[in-house]
DOMARRO-588204 format. One record per residue (C-alpha): z, x, y; residue number from 0. Coordinates in pm, whole numbers, plus 50000, padded with zeros to 5 digits. Layout:
REM residues N
@up=Z&east=X&north=Y&tornu=NUM
...
***
This chain:
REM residues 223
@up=50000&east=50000&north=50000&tornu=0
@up=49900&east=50124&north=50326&tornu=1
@up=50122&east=50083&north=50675&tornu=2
@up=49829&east=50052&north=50895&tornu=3
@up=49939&east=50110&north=51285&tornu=4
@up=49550&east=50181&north=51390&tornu=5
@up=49281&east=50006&north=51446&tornu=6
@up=49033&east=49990&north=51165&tornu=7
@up=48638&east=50022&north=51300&tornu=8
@up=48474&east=50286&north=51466&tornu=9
@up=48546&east=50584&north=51185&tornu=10
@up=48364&east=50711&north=50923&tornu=11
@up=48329&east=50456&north=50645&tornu=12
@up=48463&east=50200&north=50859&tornu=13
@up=48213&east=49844&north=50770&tornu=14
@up=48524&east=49598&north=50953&tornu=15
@up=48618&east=49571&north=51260&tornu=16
@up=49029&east=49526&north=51277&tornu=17
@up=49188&east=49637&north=51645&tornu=18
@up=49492&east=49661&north=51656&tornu=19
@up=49702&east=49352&north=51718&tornu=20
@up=49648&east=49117&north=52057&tornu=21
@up=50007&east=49150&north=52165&tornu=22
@up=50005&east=49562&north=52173&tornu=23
@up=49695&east=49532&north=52358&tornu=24
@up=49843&east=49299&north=52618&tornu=25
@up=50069&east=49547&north=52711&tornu=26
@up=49832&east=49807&north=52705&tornu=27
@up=49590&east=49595&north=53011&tornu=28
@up=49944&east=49655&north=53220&tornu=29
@up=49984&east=50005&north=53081&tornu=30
@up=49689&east=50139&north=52930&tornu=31
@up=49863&east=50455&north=52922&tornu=32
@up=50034&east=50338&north=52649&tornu=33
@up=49658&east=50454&north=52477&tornu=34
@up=49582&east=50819&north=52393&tornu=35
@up=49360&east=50936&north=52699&tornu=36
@up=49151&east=51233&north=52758&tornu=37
@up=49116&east=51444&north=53022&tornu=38
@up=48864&east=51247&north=53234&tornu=39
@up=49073&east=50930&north=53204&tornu=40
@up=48874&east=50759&north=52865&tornu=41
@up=49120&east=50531&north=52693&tornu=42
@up=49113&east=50528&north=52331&tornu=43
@up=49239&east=50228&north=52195&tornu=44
@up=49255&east=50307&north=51791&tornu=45
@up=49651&east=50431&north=51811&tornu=46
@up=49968&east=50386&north=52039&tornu=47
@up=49992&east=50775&north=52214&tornu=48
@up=50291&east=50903&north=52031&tornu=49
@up=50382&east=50931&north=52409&tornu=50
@up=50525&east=50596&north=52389&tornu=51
@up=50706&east=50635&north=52049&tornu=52
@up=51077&east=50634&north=52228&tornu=53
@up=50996&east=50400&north=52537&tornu=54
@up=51066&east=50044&north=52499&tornu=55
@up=50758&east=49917&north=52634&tornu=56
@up=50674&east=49645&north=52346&tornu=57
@up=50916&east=49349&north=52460&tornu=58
@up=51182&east=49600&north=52442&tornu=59
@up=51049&east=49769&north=52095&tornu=60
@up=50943&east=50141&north=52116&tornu=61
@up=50639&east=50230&north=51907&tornu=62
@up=50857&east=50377&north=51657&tornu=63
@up=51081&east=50113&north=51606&tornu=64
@up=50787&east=49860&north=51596&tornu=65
@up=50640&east=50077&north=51286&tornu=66
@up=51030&east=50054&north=51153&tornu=67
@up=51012&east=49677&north=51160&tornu=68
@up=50676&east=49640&north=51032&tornu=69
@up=50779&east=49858&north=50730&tornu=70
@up=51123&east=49645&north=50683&tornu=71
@up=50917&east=49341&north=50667&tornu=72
@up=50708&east=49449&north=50415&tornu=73
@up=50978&east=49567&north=50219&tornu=74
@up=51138&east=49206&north=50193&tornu=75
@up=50799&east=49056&north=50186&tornu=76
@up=50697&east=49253&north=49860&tornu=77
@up=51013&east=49300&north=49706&tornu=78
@up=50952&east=49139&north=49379&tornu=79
@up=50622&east=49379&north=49398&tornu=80
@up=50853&east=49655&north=49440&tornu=81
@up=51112&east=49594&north=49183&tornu=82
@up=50847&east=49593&north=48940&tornu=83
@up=50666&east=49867&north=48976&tornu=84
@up=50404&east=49726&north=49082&tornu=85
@up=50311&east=49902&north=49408&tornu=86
@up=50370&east=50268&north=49339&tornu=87
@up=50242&east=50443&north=49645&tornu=88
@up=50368&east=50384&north=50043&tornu=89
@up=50124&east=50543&north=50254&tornu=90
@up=50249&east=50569&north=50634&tornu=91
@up=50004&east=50579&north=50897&tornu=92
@up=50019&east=50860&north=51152&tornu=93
@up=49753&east=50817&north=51382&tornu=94
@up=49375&east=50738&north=51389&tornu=95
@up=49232&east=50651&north=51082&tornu=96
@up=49602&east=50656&north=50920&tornu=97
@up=49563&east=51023&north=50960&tornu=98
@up=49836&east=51254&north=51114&tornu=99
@up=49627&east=51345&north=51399&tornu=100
@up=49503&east=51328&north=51780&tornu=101
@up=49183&east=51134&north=51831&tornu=102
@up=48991&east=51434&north=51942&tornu=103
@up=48657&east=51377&north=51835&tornu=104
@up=48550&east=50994&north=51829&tornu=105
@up=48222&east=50857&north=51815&tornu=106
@up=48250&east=50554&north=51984&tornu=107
@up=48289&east=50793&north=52304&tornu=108
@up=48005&east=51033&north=52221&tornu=109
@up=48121&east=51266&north=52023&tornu=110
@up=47880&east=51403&north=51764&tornu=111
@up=47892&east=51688&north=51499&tornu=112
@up=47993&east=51981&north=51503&tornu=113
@up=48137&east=51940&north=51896&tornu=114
@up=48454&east=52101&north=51902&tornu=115
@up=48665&east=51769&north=52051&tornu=116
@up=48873&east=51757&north=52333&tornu=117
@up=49250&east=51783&north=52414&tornu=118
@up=49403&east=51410&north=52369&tornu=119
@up=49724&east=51429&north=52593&tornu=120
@up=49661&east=51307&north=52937&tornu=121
@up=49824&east=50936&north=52951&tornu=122
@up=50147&east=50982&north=53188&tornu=123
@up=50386&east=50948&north=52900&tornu=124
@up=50268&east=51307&north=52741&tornu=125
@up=50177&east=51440&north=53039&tornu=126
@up=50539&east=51369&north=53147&tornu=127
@up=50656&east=51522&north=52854&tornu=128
@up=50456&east=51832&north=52897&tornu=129
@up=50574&east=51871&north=53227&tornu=130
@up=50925&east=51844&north=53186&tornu=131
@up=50893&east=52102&north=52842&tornu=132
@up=50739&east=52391&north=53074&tornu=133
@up=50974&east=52323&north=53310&tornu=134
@up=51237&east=52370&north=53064&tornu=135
@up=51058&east=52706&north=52978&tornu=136
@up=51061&east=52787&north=53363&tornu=137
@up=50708&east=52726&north=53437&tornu=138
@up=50759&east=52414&north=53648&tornu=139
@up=50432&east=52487&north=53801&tornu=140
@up=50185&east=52471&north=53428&tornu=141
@up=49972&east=52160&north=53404&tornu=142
@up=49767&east=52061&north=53118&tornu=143
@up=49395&east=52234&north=53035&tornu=144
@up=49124&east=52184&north=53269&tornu=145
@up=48899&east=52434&north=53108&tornu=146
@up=48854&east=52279&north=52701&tornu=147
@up=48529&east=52158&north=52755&tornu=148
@up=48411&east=51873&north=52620&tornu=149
@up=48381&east=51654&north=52277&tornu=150
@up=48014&east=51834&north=52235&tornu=151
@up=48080&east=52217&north=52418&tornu=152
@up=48117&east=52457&north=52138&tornu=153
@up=48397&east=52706&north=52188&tornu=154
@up=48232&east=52976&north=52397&tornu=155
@up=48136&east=52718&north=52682&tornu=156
@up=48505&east=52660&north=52790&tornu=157
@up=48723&east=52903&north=52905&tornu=158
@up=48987&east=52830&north=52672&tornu=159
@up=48829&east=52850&north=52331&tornu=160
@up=48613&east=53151&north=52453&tornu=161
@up=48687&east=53483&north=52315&tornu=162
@up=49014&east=53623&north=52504&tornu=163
@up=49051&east=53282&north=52661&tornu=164
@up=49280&east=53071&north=52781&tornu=165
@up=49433&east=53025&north=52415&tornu=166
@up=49587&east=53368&north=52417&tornu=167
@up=49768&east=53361&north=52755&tornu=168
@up=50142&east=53235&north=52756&tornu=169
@up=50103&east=52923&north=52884&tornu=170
@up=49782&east=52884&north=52644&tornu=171
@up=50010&east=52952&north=52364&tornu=172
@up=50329&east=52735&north=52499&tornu=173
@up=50100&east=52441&north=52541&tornu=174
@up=49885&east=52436&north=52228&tornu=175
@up=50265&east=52484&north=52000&tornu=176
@up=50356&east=52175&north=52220&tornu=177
@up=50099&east=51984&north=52099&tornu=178
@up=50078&east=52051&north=51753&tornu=179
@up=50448&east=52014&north=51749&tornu=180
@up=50414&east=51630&north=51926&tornu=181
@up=50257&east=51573&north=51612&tornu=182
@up=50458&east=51700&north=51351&tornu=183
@up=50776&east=51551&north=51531&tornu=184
@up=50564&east=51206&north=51581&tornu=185
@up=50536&east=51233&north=51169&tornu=186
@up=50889&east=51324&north=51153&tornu=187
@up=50987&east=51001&north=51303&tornu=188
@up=50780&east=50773&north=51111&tornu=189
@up=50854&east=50956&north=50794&tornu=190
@up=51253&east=50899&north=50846&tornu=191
@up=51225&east=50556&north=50902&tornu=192
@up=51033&east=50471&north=50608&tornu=193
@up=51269&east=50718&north=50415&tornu=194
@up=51537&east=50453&north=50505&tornu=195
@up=51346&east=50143&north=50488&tornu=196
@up=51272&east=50217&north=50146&tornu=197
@up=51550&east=50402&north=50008&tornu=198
@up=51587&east=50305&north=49645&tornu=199
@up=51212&east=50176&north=49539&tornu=200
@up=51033&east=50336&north=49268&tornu=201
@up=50763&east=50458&north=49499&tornu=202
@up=50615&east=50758&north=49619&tornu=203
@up=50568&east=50811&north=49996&tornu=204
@up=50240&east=50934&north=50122&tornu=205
@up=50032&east=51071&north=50440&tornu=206
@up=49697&east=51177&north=50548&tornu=207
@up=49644&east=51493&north=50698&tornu=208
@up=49299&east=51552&north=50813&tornu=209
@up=49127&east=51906&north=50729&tornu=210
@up=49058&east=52195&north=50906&tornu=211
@up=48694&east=52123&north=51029&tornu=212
@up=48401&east=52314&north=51202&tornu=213
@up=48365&east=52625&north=51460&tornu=214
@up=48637&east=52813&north=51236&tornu=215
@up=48678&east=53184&north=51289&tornu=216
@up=48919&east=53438&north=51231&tornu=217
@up=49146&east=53526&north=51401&tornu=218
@up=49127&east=53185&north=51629&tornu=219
@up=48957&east=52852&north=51549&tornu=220
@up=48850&east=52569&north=51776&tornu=221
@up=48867&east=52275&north=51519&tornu=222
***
């Protein structure tokens, strides 16, 4: 059984179109930075940012706690399901696609292979974030990239992918271990509540982890 938090439609394989539900996207024509946004300001709508997982901006939910709930409910729903056996596998979804990962590369906005993707982190919530972790490190005055590129540069166009870019500077290095770490924190999260949710049922918890794609090379890569 799958929790699906995204939107189904617009990814590989996809043949149905299922956003994701009326209510979330209510708040989102308020807030829309309650969507992942790139750095010109494009809204993507498949997945909450996991900017919002700790603000109560769902009728006093945070995303987090909204994925909790969802989870709980299926666990009373399906109980008889679950006592049997029946359903062995709980996968948890982490982002896009159910995968645990930004939505740096999507088609619906133009993106076409091999393009090495943009940077997903510029609604206010994440931007916030960033701000107040640099500041932290006592760089009040870091912002996020301007020089990535695009979804269809390849890595020596931008200034930060390029050989000796931006990448191996300090604040390349603090920013891109900020962002990978969002993620794996965002994963955390989800992961303990479902731990809890379904403490005791004889079923294996599972993610998706996307792989490591195109423009690899050693000793960086721009996937």
């Amino acid at each position: 059984a799958i929790m699906s938090f995204h939107q189904c439609g617009g990814n590989v394989g996809d043949v149905v179109n299922i956003p994701i539900p009326q209510w979330v996207r209510d708040v989102g024509a308020t807030d829309p930075d309650i969507f992942y946004t790139n750095r010109s300001g494009t809204r993507n709508i498949e997945y909450l940012t996991l900017g919002v997982d700790d603000q109560p901006l769902f009728h006093g939910r945070t995303a987090v706690q909204m994925y909790a709930d969802y989870m709980a409910s299926f666990r009373e729903n399906m109980k008889k399901f679950l006592d049997a056996g029946t359903i062995v596998d709980i996968e948890a979804g982490l982002g896009p696609a159910g995968e645990m990962r930004y939505p740096s590369y999507p088609q619906s906005q133009g993106w076409v292979f091999p393009g090495i993707g943009e940077f997903i982190c510029y609604d206010k919530y994440l931007e916030a974030d960033f701000k107040a972790a640099a500041a932290k490190a006592g760089h009040p005055e870091w912002e996020l990239p301007d020089d990535a590129g695009e979804y269809n540069d390849t890595p020596e166009k931008t200034q930060f992918f390029k050989e000796n870019g931006t990448y191996l500077t300090e604040k390349g290095k603090f920013f891109l271990s900020w962002y990978s770490n969002k993620l794996i924190k965002h994963g955390d999260k989800i992961l303990d509540e479902a731990n809890k949710v379904f403490l005791g049922c004889r079923v294996q918890l599972a993610i998706k982890i996307s792989g490591i794609h195109w423009w690899y090379r050693v000793p960086n890569h721009a996937a």
